[in-house]
TIVO-2410 file (N, C-alpha, C; in nm, 3 decimals):
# residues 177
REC num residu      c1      c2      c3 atome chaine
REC   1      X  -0.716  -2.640   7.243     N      A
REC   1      X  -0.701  -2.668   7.102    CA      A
REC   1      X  -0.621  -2.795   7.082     C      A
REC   2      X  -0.490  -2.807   7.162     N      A
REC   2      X  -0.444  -2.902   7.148    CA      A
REC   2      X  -0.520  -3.094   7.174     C      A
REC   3      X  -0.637  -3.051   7.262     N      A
REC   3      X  -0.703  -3.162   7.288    CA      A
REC   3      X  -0.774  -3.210   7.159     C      A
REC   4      X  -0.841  -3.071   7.107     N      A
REC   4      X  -0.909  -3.125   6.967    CA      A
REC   4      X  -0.831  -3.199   6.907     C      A
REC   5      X  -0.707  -3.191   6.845     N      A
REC   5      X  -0.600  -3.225   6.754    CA      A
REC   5      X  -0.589  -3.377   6.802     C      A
REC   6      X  -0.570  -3.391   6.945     N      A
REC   6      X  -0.544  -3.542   6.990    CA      A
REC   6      X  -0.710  -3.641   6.999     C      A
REC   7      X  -0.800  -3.562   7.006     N      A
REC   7      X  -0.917  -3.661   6.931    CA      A
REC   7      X  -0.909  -3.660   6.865     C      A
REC   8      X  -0.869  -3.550   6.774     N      A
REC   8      X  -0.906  -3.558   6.606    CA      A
REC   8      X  -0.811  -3.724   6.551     C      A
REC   9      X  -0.665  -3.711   6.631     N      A
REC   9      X  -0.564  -3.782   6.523    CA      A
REC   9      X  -0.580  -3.938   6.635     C      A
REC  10      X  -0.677  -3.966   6.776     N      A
REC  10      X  -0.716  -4.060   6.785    CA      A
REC  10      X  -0.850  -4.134   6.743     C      A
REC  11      X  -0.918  -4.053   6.664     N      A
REC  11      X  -1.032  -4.083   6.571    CA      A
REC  11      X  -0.985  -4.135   6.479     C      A
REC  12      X  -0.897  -4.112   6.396     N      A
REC  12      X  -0.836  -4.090   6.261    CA      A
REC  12      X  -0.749  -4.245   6.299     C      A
REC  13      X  -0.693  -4.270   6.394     N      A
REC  13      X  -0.596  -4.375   6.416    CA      A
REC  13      X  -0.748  -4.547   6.452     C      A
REC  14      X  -0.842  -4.487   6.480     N      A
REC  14      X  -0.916  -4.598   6.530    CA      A
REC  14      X  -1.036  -4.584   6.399     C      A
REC  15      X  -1.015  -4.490   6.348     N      A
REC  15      X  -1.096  -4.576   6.187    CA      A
REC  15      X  -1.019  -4.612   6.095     C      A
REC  16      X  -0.868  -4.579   6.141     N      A
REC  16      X  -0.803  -4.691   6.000    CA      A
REC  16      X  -0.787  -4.806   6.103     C      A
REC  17      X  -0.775  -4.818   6.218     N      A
REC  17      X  -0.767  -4.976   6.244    CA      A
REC  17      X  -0.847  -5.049   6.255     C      A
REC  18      X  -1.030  -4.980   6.199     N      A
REC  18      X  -1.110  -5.032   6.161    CA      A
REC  18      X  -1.149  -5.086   6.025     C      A
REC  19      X  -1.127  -4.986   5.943     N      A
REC  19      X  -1.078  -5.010   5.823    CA      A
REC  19      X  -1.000  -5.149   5.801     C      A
REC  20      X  -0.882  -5.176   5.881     N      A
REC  20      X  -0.764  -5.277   5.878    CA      A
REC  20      X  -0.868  -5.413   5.865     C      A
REC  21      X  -0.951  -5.400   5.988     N      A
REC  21      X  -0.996  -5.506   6.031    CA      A
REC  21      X  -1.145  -5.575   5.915     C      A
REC  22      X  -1.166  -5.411   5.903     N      A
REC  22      X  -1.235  -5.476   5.785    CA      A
REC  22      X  -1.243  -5.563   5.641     C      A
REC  23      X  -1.097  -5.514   5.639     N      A
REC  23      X  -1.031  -5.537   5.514    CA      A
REC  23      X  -0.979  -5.701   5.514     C      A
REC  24      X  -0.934  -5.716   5.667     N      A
REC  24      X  -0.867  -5.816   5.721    CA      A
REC  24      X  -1.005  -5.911   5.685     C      A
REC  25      X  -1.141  -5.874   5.725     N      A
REC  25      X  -1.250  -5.946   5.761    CA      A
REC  25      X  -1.280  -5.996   5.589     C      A
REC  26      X  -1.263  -5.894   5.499     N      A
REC  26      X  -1.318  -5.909   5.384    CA      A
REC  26      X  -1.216  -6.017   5.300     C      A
REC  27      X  -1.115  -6.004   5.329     N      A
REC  27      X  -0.992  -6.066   5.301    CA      A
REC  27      X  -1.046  -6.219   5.281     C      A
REC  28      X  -1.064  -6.292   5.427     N      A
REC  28      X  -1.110  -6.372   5.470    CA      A
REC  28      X  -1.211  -6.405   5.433     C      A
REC  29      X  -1.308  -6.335   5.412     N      A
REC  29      X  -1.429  -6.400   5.330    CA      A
REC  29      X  -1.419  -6.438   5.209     C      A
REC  30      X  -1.312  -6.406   5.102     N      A
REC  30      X  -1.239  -6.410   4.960    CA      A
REC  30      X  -1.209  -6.550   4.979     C      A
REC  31      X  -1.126  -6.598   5.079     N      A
REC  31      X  -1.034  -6.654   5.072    CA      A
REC  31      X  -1.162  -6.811   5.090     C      A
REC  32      X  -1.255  -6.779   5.184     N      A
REC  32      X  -1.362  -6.927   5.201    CA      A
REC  32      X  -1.415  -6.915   5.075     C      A
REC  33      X  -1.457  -6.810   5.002     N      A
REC  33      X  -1.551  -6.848   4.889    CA      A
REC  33      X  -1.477  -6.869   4.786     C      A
REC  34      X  -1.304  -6.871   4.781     N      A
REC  34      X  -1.264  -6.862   4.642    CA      A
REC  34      X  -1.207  -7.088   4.693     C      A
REC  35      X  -1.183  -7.123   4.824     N      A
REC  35      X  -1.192  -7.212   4.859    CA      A
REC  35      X  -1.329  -7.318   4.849     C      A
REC  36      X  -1.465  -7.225   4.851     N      A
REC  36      X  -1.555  -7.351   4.864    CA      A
REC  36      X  -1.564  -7.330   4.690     C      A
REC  37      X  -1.577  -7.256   4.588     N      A
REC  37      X  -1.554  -7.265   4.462    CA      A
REC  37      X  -1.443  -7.387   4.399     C      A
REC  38      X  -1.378  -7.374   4.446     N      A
REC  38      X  -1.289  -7.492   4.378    CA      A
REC  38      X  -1.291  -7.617   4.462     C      A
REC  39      X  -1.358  -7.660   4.546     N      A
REC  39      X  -1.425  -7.754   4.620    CA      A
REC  39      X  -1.537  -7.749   4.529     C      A
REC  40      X  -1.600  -7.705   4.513     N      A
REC  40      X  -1.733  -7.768   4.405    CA      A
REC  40      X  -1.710  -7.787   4.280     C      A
REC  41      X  -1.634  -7.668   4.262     N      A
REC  41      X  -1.590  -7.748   4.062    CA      A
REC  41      X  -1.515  -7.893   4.088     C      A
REC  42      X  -1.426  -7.919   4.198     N      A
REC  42      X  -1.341  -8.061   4.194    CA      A
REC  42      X  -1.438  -8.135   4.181     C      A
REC  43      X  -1.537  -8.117   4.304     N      A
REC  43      X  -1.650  -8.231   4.333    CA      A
REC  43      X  -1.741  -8.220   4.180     C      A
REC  44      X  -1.765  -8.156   4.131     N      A
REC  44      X  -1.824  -8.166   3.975    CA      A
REC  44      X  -1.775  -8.225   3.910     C      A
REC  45      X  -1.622  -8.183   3.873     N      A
REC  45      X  -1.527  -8.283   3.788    CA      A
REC  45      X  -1.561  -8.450   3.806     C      A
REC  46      X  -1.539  -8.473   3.928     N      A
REC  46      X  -1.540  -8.567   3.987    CA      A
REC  46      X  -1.649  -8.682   3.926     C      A
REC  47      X  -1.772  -8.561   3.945     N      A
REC  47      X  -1.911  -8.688   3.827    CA      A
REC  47      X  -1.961  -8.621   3.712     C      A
REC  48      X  -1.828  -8.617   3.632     N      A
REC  48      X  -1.877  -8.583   3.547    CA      A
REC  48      X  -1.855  -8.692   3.446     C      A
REC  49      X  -1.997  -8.647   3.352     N      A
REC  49      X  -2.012  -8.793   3.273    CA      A
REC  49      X  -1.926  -8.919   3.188     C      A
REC  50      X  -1.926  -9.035   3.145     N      A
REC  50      X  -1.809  -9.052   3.092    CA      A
REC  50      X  -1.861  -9.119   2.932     C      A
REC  51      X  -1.961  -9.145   2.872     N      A
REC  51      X  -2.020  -9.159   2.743    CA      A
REC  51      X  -2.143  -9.087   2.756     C      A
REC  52      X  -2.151  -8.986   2.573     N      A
REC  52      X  -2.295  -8.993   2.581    CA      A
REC  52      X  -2.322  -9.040   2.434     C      A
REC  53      X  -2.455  -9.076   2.410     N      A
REC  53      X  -2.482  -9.130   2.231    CA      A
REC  53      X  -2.572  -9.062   2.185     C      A
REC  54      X  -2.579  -9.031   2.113     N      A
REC  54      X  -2.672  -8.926   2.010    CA      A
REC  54      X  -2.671  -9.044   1.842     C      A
REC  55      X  -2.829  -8.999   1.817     N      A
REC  55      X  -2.881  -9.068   1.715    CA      A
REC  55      X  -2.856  -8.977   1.612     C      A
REC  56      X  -2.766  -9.022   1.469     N      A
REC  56      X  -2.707  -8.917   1.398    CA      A
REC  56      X  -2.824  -8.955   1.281     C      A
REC  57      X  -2.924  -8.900   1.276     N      A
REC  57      X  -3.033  -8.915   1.171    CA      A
REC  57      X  -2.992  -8.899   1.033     C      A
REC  58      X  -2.852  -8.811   0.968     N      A
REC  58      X  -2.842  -8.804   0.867    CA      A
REC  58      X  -2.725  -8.907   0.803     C      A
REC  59      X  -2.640  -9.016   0.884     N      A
REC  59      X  -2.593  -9.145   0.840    CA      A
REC  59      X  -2.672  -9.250   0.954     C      A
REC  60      X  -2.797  -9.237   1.028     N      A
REC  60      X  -2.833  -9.354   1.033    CA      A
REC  60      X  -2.779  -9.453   1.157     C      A
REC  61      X  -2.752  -9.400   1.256     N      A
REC  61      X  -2.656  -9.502   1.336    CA      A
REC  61      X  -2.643  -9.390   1.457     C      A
REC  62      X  -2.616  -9.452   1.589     N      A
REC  62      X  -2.609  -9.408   1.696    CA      A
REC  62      X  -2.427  -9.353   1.712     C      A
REC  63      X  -2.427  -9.236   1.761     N      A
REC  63      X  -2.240  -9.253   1.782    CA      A
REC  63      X  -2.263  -9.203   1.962     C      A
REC  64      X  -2.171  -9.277   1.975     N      A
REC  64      X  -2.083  -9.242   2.085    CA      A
REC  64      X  -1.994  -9.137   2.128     C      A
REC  65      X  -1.970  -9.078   2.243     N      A
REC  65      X  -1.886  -8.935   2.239    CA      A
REC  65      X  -1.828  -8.996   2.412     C      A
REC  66      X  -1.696  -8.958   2.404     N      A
REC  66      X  -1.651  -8.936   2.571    CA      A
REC  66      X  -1.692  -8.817   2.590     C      A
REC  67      X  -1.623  -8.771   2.734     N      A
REC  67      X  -1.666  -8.639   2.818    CA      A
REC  67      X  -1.614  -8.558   2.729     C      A
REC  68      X  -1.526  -8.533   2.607     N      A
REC  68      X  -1.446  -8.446   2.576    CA      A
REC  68      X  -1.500  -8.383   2.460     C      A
REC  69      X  -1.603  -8.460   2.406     N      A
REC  69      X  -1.690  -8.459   2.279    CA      A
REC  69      X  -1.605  -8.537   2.146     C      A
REC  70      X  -1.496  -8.627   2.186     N      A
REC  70      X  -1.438  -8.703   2.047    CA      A
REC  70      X  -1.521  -8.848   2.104     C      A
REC  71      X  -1.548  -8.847   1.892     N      A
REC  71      X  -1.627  -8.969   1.886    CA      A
REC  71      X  -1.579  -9.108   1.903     C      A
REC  72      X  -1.593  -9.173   1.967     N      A
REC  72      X  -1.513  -9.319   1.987    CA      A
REC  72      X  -1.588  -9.443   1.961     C      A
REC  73      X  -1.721  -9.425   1.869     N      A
REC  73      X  -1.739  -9.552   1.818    CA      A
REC  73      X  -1.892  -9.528   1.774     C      A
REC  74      X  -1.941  -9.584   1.688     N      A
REC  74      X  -2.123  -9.529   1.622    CA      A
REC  74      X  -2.142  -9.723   1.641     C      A
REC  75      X  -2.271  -9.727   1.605     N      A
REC  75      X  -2.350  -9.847   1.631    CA      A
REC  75      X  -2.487  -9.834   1.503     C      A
REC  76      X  -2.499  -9.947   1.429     N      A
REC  76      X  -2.534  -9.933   1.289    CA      A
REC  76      X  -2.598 -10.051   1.275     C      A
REC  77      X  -2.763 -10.029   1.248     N      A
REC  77      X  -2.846 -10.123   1.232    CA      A
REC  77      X  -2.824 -10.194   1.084     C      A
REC  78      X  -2.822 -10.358   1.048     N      A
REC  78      X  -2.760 -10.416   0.975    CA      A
REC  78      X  -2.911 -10.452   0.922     C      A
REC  79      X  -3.035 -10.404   0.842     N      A
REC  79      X  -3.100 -10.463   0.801    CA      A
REC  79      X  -3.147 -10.638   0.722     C      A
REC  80      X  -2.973 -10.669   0.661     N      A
REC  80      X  -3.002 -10.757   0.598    CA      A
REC  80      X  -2.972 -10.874   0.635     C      A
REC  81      X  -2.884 -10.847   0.788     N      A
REC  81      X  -2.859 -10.932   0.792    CA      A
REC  81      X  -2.911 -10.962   0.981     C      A
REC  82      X  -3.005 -10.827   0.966     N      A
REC  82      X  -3.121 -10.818   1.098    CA      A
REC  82      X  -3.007 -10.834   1.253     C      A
REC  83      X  -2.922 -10.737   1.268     N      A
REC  83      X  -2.830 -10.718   1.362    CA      A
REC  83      X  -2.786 -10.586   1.379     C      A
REC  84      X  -2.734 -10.532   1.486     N      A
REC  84      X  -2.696 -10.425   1.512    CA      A
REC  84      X  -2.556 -10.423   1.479     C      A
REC  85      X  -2.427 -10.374   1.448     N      A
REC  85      X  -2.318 -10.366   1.424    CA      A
REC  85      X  -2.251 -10.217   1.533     C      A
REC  86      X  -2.165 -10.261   1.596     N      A
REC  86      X  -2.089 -10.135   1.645    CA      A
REC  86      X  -1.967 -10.183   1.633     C      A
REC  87      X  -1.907 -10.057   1.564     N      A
REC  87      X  -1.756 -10.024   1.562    CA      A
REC  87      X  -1.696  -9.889   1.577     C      A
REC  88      X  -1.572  -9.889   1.569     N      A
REC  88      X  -1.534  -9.767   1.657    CA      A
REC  88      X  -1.490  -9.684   1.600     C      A
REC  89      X  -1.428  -9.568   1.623     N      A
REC  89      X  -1.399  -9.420   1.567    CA      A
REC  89      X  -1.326  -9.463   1.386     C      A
REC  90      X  -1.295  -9.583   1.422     N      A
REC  90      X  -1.243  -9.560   1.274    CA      A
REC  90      X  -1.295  -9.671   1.143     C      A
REC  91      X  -1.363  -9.681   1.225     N      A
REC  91      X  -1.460  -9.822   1.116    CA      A
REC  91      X  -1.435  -9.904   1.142     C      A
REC  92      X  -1.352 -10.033   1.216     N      A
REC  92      X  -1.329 -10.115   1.245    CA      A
REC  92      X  -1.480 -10.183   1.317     C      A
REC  93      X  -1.518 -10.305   1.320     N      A
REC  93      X  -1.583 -10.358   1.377    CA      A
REC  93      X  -1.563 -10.405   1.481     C      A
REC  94      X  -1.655 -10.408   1.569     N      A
REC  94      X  -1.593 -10.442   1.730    CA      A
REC  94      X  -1.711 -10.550   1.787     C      A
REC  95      X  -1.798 -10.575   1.761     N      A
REC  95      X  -1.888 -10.685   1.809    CA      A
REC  95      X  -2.046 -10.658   1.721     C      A
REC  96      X  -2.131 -10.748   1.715     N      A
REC  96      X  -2.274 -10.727   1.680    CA      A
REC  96      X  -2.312 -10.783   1.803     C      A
REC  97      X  -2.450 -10.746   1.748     N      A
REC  97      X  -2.576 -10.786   1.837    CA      A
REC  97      X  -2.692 -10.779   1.755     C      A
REC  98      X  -2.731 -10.928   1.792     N      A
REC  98      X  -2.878 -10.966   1.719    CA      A
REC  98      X  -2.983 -11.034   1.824     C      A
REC  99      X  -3.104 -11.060   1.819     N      A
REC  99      X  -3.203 -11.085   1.892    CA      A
REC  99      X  -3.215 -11.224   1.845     C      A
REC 100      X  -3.206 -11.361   1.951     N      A
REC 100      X  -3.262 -11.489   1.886    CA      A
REC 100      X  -3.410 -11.497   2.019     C      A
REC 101      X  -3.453 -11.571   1.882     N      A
REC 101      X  -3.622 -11.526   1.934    CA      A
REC 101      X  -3.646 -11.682   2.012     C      A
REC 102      X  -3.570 -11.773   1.951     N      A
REC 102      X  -3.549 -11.911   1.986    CA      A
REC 102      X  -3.595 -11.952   2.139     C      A
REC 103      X  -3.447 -11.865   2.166     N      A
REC 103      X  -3.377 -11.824   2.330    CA      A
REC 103      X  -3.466 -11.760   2.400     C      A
REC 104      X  -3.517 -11.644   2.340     N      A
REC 104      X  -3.580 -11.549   2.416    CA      A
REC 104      X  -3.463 -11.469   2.484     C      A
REC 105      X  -3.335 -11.397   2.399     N      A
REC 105      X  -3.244 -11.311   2.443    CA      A
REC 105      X  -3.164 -11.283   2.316     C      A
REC 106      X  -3.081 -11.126   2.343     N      A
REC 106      X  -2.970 -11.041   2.316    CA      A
REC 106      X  -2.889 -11.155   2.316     C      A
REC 107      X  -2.807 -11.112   2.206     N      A
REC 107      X  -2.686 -11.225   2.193    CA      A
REC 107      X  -2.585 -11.084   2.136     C      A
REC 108      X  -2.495 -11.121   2.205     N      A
REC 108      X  -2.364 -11.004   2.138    CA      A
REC 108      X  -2.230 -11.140   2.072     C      A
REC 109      X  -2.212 -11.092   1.988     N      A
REC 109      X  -2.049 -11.165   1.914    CA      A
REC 109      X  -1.951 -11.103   1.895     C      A
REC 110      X  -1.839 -11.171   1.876     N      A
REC 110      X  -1.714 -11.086   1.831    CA      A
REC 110      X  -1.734 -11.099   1.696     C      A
REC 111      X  -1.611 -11.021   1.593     N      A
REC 111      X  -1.638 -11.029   1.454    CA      A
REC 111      X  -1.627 -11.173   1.405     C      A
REC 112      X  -1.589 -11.210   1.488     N      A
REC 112      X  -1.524 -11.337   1.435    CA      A
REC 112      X  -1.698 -11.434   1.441     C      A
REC 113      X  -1.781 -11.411   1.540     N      A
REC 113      X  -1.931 -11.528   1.500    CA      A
REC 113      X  -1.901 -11.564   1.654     C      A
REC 114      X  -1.829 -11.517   1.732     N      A
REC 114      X  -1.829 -11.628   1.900    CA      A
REC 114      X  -1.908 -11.556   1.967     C      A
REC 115      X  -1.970 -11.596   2.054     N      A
REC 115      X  -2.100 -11.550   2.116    CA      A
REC 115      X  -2.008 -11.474   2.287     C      A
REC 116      X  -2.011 -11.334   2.291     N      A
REC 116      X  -1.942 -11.284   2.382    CA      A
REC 116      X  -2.017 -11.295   2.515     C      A
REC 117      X  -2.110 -11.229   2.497     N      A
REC 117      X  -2.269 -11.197   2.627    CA      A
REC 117      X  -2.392 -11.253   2.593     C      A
REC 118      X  -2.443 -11.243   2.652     N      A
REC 118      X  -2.647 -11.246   2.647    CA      A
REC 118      X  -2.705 -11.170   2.728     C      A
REC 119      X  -2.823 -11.101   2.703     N      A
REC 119      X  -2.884 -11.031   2.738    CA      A
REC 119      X  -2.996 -11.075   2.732     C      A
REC 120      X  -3.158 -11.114   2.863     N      A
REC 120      X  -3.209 -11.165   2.906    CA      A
REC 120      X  -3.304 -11.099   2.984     C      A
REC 121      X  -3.449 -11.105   2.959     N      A
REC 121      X  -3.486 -11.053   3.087    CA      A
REC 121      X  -3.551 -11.147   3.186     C      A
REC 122      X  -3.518 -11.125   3.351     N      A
REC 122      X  -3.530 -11.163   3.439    CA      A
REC 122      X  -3.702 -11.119   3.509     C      A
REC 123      X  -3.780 -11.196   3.483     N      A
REC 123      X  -3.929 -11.138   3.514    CA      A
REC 123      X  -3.930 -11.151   3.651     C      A
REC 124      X  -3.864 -11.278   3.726     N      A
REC 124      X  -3.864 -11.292   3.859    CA      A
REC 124      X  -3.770 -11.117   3.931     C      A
REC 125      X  -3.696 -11.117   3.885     N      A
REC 125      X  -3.625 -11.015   3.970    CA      A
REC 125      X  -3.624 -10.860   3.918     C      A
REC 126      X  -3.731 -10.877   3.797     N      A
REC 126      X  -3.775 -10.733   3.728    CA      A
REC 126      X  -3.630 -10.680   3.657     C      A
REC 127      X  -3.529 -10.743   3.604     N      A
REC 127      X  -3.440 -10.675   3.582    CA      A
REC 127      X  -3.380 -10.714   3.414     C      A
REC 128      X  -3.265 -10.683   3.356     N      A
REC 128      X  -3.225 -10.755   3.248    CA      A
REC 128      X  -3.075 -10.782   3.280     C      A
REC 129      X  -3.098 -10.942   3.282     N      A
REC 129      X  -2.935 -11.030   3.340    CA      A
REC 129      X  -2.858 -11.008   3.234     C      A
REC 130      X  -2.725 -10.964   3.230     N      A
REC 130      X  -2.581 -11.012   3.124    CA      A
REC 130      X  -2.532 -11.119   3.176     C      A
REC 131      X  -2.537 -11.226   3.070     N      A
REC 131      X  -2.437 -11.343   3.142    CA      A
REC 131      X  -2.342 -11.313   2.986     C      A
REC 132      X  -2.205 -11.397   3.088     N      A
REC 132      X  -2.119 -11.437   2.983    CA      A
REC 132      X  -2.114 -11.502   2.875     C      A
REC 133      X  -2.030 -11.619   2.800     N      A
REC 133      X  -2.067 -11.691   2.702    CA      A
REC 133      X  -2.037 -11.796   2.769     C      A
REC 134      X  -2.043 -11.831   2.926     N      A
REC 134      X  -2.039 -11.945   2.980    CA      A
REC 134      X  -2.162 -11.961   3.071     C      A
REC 135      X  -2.249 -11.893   3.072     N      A
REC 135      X  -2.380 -11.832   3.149    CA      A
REC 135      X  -2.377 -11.822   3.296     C      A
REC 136      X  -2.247 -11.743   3.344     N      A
REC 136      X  -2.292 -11.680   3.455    CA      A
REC 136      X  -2.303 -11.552   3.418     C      A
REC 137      X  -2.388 -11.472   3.526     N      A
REC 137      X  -2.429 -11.371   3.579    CA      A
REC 137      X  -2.305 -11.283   3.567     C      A
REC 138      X  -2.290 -11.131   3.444     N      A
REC 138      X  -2.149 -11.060   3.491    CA      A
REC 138      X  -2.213 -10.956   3.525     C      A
REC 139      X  -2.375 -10.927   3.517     N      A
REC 139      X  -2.394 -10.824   3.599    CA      A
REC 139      X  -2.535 -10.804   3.555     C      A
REC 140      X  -2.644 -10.656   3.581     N      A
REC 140      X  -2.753 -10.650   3.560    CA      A
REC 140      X  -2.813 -10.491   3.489     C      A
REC 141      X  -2.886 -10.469   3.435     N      A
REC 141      X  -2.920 -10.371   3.433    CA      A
REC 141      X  -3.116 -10.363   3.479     C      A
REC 142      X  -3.124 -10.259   3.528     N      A
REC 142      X  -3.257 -10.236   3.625    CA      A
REC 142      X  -3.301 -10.087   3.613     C      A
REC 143      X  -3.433 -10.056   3.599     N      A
REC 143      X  -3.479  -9.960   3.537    CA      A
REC 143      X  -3.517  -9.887   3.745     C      A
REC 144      X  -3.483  -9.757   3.729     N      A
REC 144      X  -3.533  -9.696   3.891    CA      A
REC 144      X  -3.622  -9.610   3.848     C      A
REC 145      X  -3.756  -9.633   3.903     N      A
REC 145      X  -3.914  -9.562   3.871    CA      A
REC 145      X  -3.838  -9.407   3.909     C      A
REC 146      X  -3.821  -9.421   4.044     N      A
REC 146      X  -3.782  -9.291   4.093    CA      A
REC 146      X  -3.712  -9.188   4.047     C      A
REC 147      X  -3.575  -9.265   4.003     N      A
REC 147      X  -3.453  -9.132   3.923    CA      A
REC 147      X  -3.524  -9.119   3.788     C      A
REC 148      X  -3.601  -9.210   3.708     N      A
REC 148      X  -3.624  -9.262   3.587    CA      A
REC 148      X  -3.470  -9.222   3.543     C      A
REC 149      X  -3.429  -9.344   3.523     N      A
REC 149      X  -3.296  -9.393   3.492    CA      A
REC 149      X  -3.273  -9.525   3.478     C      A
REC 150      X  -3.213  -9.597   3.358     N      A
REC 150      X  -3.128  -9.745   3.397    CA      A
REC 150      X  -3.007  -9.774   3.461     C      A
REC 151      X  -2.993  -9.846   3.575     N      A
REC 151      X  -2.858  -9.837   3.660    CA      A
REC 151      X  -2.818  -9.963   3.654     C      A
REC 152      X  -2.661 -10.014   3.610     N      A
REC 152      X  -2.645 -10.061   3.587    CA      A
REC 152      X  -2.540 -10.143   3.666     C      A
REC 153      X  -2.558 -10.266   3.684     N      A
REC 153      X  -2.494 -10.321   3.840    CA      A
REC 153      X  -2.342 -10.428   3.763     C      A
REC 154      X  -2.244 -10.466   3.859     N      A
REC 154      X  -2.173 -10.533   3.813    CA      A
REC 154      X  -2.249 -10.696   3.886     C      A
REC 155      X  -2.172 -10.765   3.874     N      A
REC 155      X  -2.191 -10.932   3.919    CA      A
REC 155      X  -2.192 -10.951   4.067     C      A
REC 156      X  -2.130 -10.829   4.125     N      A
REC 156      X  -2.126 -10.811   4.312    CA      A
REC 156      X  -2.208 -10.751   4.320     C      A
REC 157      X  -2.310 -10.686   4.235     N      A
REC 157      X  -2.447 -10.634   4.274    CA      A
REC 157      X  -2.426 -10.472   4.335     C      A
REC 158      X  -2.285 -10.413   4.309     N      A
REC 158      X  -2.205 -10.292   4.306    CA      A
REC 158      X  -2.308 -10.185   4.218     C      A
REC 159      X  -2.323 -10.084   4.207     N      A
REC 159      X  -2.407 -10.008   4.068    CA      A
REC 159      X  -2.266  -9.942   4.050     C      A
REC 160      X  -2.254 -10.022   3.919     N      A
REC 160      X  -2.140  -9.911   3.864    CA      A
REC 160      X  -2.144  -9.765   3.719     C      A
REC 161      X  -2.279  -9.755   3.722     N      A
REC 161      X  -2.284  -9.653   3.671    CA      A
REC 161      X  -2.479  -9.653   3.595     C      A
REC 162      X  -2.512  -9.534   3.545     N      A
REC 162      X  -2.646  -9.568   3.465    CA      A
REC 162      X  -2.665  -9.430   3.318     C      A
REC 163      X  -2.745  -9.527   3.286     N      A
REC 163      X  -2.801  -9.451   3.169    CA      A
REC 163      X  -2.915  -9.345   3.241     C      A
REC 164      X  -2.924  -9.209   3.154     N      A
REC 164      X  -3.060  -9.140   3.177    CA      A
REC 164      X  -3.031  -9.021   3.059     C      A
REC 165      X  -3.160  -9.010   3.013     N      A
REC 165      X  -3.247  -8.934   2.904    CA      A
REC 165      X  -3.195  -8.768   2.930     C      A
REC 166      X  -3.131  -8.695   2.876     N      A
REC 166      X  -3.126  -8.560   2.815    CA      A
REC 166      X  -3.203  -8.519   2.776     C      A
REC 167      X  -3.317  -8.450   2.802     N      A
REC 167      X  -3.425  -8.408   2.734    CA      A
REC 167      X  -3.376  -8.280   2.656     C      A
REC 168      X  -3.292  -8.181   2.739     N      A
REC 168      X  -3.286  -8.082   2.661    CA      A
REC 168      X  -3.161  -8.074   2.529     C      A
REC 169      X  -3.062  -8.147   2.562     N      A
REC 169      X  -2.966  -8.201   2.397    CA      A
REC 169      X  -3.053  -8.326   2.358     C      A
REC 170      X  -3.156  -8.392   2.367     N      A
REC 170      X  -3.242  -8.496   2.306    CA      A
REC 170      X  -3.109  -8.621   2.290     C      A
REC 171      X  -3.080  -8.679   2.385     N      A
REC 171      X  -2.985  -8.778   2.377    CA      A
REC 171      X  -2.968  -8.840   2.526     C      A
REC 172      X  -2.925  -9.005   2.504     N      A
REC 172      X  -2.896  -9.042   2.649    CA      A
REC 172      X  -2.769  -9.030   2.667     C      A
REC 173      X  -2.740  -9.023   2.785     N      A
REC 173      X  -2.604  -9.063   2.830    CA      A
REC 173      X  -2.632  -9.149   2.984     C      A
REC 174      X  -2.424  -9.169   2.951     N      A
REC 174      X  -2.414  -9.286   3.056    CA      A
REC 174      X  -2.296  -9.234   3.158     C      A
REC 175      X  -2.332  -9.256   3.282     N      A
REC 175      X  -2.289  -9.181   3.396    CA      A
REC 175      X  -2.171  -9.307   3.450     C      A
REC 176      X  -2.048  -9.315   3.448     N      A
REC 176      X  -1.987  -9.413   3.564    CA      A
REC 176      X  -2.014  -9.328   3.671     C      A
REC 177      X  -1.977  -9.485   3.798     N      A
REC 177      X  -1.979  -9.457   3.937    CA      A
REC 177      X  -1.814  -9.415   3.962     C      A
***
C-alpha cells in the first residue's frame, strides 16, 4: 500500500512540474508575441503618413490635414484672376500658382508677385522638373506605372516621399520617406 501512495505522490509531483514547464513554455510565448506586437506597431508608426488633402465640395477648395487630422492649410481656385491660391489654417496667404502658357510651365509666387518655383514637364526624361527662381533643378516628380503613385525626388535624385490615391476615403495623400 505504501508503494501505491509513493507513485501516487510521484505522479502528482511530475505533473505539476509539467504543468511548471508548461506554464514556463506559455509564459514565453506571451512574452515573443507581446514583443513582435510592439515591433510592428513601432515599425507602422514609423510610415505613417504625413499630409493628406481632401476636396471639400461644399467651400470649394482642397484642404490639407497632418497625420493627426488638424487642418493646416486649403488651396482655392482664383477664377478671376485664373490662379490657384493656398493658404493656411488661418487664412493667411502663403503662395499662388498659375499656368503661363508663354513658357510652357507652373509658376508658383510668394504673396508678394516673386516667382518662387516652376514646374515643367521634362518629355526627355518622362518626368515633371521643379526648378527654383534661379532655374536649377530642386528636384522632380515622376509618375511609377507599377505602385501607380507620384514619387517625388529631391535635387540628389533621393525619393523623398510620394503621392497615391485613397480609393476607399476618395482622397490623395502624401507619404514622406
Amino acid at each position: 500500500m505504501s508503494l501505491k501512495i509513493m507513485d501516487g505522490i510521484r505522479n502528482c509531483l511530475i505533473i505539476i512540474k509539467l504543468k511548471r514547464q508548461q506554464n514556463k513554455t506559455a509564459t514565453n510565448v506571451m512574452k515573443k508575441l507581446i514583443i513582435i506586437c510592439l515591433l510592428l506597431s513601432v515599425g507602422w508608426m514609423c510610415n505613417a503618413q504625413s499630409y493628406t488633402q481632401k476636396y471639400n465640395q461644399y467651400l470649394n477648395r482642397t484642404e490639407f490635414y497632418d497625420s493627426q487630422g488638424n487642418m493646416v492649410g486649403y488651396a482655392k481656385e482664383n477664377t478671376y484672376l485664373n490662379r490657384i491660391e493656398y493658404y493656411n489654417s488661418y487664412g493667411t496667404l502663403i503662395k499662388t500658382e498659375n499656368r503661363n502658357e508663354y513658357l510652357d510651365r507652373t509658376e508658383t509666387k510668394s504673396p508678394s508677385g516673386n516667382i518662387q518655383s516652376t514646374r515643367n514637364n521634362n518629355r526627355y526624361l518622362d518626368r515633371e522638373d521643379i526648378k527654383d527662381s534661379y532655374g536649377n533643378i530642386i528636384g522632380y516628380r515622376k509618375w511609377n506605372d507599377y505602385l501607380s503613385r507620384y514619387e517625388v525626388f529631391n535635387a540628389s535624385e533621393t525619393m523623398v516621399g510620394y503621392y497615391k490615391y485613397n480609393n476607399y476615403l476618395d482622397k490623395r495623400e502624401y507619404y514622406e520617406q
